[in-house]
C-alpha positions in Angstrom: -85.3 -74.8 95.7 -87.7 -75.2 98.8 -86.0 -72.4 101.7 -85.1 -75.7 104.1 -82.5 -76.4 101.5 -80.8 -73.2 101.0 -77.5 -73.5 100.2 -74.9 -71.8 103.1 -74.6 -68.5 101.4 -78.6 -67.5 101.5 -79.4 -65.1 103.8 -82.4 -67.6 105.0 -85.3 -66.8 106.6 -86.3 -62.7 106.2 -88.9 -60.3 107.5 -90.4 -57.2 105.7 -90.5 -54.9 108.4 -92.4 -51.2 108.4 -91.5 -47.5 109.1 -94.6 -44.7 109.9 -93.1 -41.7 109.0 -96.0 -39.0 110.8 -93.5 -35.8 109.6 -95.5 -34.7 105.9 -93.0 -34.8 102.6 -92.9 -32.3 100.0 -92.2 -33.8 96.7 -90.7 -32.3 93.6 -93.8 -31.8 92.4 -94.9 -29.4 94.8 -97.3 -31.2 96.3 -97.2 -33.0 100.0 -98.1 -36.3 101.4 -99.2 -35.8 104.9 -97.8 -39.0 106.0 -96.2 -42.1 104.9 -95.3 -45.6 105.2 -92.2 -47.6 103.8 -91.4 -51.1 103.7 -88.2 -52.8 103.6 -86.0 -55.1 104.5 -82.4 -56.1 106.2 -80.0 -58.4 105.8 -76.6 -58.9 107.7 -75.7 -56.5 111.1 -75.2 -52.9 111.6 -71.6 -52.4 113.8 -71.2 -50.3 115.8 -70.9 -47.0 114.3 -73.1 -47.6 111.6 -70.3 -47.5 108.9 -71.4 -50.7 107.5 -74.9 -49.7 105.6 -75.8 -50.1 101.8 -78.8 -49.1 100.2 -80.3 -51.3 97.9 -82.6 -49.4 94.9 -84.9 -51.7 92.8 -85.8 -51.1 89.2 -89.1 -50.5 87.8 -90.9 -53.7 88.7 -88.9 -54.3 92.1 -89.6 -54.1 95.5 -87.7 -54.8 99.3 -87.4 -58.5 99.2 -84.3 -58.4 97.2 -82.1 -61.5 99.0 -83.4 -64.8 101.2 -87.1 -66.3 101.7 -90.4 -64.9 103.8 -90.9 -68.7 104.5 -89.6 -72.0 104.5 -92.7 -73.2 101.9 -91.1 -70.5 99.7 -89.7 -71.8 96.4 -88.3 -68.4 95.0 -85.8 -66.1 96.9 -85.2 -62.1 96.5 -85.3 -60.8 93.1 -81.5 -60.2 93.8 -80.4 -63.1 95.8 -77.8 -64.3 93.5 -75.7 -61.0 94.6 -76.8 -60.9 98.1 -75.8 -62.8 100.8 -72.8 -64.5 102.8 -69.7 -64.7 100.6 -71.7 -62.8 97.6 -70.8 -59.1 95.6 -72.6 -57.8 98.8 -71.3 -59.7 101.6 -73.7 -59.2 104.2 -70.8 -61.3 106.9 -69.4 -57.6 106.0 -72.2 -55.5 105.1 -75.7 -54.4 106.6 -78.0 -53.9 103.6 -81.1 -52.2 103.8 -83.6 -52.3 100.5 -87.2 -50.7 100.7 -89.9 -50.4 98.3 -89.6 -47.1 96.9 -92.6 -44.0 97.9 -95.5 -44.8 95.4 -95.0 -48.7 95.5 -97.3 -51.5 95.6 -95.7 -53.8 98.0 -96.1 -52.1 101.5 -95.0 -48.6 100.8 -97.6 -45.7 100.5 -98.8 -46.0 97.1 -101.5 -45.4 95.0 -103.5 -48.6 96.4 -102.9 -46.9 99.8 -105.9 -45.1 101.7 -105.9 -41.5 101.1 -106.3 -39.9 104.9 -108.5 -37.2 103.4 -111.1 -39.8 102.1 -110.6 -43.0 103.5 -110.4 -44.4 99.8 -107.2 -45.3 97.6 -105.1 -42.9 96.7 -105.4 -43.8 93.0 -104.6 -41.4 90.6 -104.8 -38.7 93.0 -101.7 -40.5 94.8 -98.9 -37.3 93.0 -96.2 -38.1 90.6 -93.1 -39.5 92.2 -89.8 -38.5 91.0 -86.3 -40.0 91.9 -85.5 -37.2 93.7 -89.1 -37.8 95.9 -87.7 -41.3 96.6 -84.1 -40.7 97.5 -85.3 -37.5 100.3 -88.2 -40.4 102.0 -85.1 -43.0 101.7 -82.7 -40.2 103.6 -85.4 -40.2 106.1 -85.3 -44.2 106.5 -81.3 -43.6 106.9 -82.2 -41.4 109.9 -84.6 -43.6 111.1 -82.4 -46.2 111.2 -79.2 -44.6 112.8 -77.6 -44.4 109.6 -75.4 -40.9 108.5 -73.7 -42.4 106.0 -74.3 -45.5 103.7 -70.6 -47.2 102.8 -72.6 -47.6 99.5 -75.9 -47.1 97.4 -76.3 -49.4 94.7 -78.7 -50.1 92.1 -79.3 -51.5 88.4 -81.6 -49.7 85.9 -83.5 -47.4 87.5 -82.2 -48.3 90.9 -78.7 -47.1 89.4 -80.7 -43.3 88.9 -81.7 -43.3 92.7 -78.0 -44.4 93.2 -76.6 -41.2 90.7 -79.3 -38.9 92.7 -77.6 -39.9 96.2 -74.3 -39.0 94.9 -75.4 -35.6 93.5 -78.0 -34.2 96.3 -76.4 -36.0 99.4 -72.7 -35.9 98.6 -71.6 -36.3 102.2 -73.6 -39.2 103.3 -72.6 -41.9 100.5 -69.2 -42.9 100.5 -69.6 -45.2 97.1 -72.4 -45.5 94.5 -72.7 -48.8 92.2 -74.3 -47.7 89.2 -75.4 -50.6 87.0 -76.9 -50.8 83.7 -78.8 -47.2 84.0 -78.1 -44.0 82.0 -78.1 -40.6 82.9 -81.2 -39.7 80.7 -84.0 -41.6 78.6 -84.0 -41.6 74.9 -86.9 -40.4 72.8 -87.1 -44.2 72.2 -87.0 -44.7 75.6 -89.8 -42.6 76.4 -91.8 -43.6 73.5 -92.0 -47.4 74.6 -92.9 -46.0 78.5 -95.8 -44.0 76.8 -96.9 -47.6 74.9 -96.9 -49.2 78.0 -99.0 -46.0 80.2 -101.1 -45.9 77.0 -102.6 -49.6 76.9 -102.9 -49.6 81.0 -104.9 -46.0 80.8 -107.1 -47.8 77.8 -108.1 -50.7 79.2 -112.0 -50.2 79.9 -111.5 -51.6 83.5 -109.1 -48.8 84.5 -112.0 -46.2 85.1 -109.8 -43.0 85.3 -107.4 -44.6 87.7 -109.9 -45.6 89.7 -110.4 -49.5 89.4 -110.0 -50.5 93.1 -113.1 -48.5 94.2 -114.9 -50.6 91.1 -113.9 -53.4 92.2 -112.0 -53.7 89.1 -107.8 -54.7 87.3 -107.1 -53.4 83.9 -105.4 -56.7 83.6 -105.0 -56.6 79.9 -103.6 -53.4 79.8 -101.2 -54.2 82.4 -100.4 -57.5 80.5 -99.5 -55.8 77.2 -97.5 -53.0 79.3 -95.2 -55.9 80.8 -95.1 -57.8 77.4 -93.7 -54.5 75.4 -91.7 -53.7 78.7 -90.2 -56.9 78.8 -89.5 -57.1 75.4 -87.1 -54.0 76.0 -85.4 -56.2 78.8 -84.0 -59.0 76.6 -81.5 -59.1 73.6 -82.4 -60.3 70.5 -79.6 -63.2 71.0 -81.3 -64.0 74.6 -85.1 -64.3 72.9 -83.4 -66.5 70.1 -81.7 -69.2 72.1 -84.4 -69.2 74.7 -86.9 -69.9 72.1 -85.8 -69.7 68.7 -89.2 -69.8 66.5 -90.3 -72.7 68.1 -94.0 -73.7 67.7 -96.0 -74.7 70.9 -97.9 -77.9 68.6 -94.7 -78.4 65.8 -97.5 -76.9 63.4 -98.8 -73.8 62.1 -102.8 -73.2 63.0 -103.2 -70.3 60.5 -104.9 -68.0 63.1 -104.1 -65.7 65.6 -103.9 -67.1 68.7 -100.7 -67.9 71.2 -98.5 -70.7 68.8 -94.7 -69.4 68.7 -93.3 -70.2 72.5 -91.7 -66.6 72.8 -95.8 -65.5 72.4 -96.5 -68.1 75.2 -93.9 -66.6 77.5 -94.6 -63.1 77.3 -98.1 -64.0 77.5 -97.4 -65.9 80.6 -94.8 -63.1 81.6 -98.0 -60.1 81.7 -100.6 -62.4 83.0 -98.1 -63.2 86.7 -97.4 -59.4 86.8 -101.1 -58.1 86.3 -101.8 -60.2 89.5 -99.2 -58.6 91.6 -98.2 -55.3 90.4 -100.6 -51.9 90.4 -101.7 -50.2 87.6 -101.2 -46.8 89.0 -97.7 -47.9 90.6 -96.6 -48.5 86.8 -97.6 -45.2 85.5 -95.8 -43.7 88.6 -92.6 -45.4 87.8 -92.4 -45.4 84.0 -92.8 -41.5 84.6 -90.2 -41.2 87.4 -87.8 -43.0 84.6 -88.7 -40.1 81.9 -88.2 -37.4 84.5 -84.8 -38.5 85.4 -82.2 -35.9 84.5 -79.7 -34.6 86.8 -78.0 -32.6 84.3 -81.6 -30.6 83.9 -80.4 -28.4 86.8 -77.2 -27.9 86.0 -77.6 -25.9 82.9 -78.3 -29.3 81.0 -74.3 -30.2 82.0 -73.6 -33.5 83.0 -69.9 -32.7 84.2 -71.5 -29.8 87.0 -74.1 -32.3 88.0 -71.0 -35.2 88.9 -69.1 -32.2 90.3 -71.3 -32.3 93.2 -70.6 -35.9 94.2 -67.9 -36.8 96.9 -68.4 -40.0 96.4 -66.2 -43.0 94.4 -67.8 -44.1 91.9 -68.2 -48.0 90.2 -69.9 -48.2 87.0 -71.8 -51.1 84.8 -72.5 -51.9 81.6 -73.4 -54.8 79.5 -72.7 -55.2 75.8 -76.4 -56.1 74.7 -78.1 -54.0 76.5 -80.1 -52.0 74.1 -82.2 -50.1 76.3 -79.7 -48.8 78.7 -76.7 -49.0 76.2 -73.0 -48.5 77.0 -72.6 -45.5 75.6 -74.8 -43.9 78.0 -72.5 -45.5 80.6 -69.9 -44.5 78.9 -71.3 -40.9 78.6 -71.9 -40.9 82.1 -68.4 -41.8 82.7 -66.8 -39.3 80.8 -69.0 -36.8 82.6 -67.4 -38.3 86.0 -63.6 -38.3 84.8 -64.4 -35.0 83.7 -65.3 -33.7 86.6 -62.6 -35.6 88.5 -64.3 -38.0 90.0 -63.1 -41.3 91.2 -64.6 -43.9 88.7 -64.1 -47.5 87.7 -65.9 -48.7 85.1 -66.0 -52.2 82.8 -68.6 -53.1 79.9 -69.2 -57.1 80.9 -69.9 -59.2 77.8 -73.1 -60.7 78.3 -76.4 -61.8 76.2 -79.1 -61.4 78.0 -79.5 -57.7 77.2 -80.9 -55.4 80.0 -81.7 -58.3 82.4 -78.2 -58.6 82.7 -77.7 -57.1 85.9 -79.7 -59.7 87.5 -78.3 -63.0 86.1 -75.3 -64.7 87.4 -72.3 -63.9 85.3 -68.4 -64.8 86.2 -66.8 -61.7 85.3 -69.2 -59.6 86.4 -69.6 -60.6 90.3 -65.8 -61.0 90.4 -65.7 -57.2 89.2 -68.7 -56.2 91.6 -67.4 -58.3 94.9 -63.9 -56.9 94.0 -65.5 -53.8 94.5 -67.5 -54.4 97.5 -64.2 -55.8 99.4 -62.6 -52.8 98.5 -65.2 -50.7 100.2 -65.3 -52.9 103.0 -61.3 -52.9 103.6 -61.1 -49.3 102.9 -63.5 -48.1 105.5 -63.5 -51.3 108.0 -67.1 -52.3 107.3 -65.9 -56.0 107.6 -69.1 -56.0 110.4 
């Protein structure tokens, strides 16, 4: 759909715009970045007293242009568009929404691909390792930036639902809601194991030199590809893979060799060769790491309840039944966790196929659940901007 045909409830024609933060950020790591840039975007309009803000945190692989077009030649809108705009879950005739690319990024934000100010070359992998945490303190800092004390809501899927958690936990009186969809309060062993397959083919590839490929003139493209094909992998249900391409052959023959003939090879093939060409090799490692750190209950004597205790916040949670990444039951765990520590929660498992991805494909039951939600926030506190 070419942006002069969007349909009424696109939030049309967006800009990325950019925030120089001078003040230097200590991250949980204990190092500092002198300075820093983030990138994000905005959709809908800030009232009056600011009581009308959400925070949008992308997964993994996501970045700020989650709703509308850059252009009007563009063919492909926000990676979240179908939740995002006029009369959507997040109404943005009631809501401002604000969603940058996280600290450590590859789309604007300081990164790894960013020039270090002590050497005038890329960070690479002397850029330090982000946590959550790291990106929920510089995202405070856009908040003040931008006039904001207090988001009506943070909400995210995946790893974007841990930033979301982490909001509620360190900066209990400046969220009034938290979405938290399809994420989990901890990583499995599983979990961590496929995120070390993926760092492992990046770091192997021959044209990754240490981290240092951009100063070679130089992608680790295939390790990048086979880091997106296993992640990927991870993202879809078995029942998904299997009505989206069965065992179908690409020539209706077999060639007895080893090259690309079932059509699921072809897509995931075709899947890690578009994401090599946009996405940073160092950016991945960053992220996939900042998913195995995440544990709020760490600091809390390894108790989930003490962690939620700390929230103010009400709470709406997400699952989806074939999800087997970021199952229910983690959702579930994380719920009991709330209730135990009296917090206000709603939560629903939605019945879907399309395993992890869930959260980003259009699905009845859950947008009526999620704008449900969001008009609740909105009447409740009079964010109807």
């Amino acid at each position: 759909m070419a942006a002069e045909s969007q349909a009424a409830d696109s939030v049309g024609i967006v800009e990325p715009q950019s925030l120089h933060f001078p003040e230097p950020i200590r991250l949980e790591s204990g190092h500092t970045l002198p300075e820093f840039n983030l990138v994000f975007e905005t959709y809908g309009t800030l009232n009056a007293d600011a009581s009308n803000a959400v925070l949008i945190c992308h997964a993994l692989s996501g970045h700020h242009h989650a709703a509308g077009y850059h252009s009007r030649e563009d063919r492909k809108p926000g990676w979240w568009d179908a939740c995002i705009g006029p009369g959507k879950p997040i109404d943005t005739n009631k809501f401002f929404v604000v969603c940058p690319n996280n600290l450590g990024g590859c789309h604007g934000s300081t990164g790894p691909a960013s020039e270090n100010p002590d050497t005038g070359r890329p960070y690479g992998p002397d850029f330090p390792v982000i946590t959550v945490r790291d990106w929920v303190k510089s995202q405070a800092r856009l908040a003040d930036r931008l006039g904001i004390d207090q988001w009506a809501a943070v909400i995210g899927g995946s790893l974007g639902g841990m930033q979301a958690l982490d909001w509620a936990i360190h900066y209990p009186e400046r969220i009034r809601h938290a979405v938290v969809i399809a994420a989990t309060p901890r990583l499995t062993a599983q979990n961590i194991a496929f995120n070390e397959v993926a760092r492992r083919a990046i770091t192997s590839d021959p044209e990754f030199h240490e981290g240092r490929y951009l100063e070679n003139n130089a992608i680790p493209q295939r390790g990048l590809m086979l880091a997106r094909m296993v992640g990927h992998i991870t993202y879809l249900s078995d029942v998904s893979m299997g009505e989206k391409f069965g065992r179908e052959l690409r020539d209706h023959a077999y060639h007895f060799g080893f090259d690309v003939e079932f059509q699921v090879e072809s897509y995931l093939q075709y899947q890690g060769v578009r994401f090599s060409e946009s996405f940073d090799a160092n950016t991945y490692l960053l992220m996939t790491r900042a998913l195995d750190y995440f544990d709020p209950a760490r600091e809390f004597g390894n108790d989930l309840t003490r962690a939620m205790a700390e929230a103010r916040c009400r709470f709406l949670v997400l699952s989806f039944s074939s999800d087997w990444r970021f199952a229910p039951e983690h959702s579930q765990k994380l719920v009991n966790a709330m209730v135990d520590a009296r917090r206000d929660v709603s939560y629903a498992e939605i019945d879907s196929d399309w395993g992890h991805d869930a959260f980003l494909v259009p699905n009845e039951r859950y947008e009526s659940l999620f704008r449900a939600y969001m008009n609740r926030v909105a009447k409740e506190h009079g964010d109807a901007g």
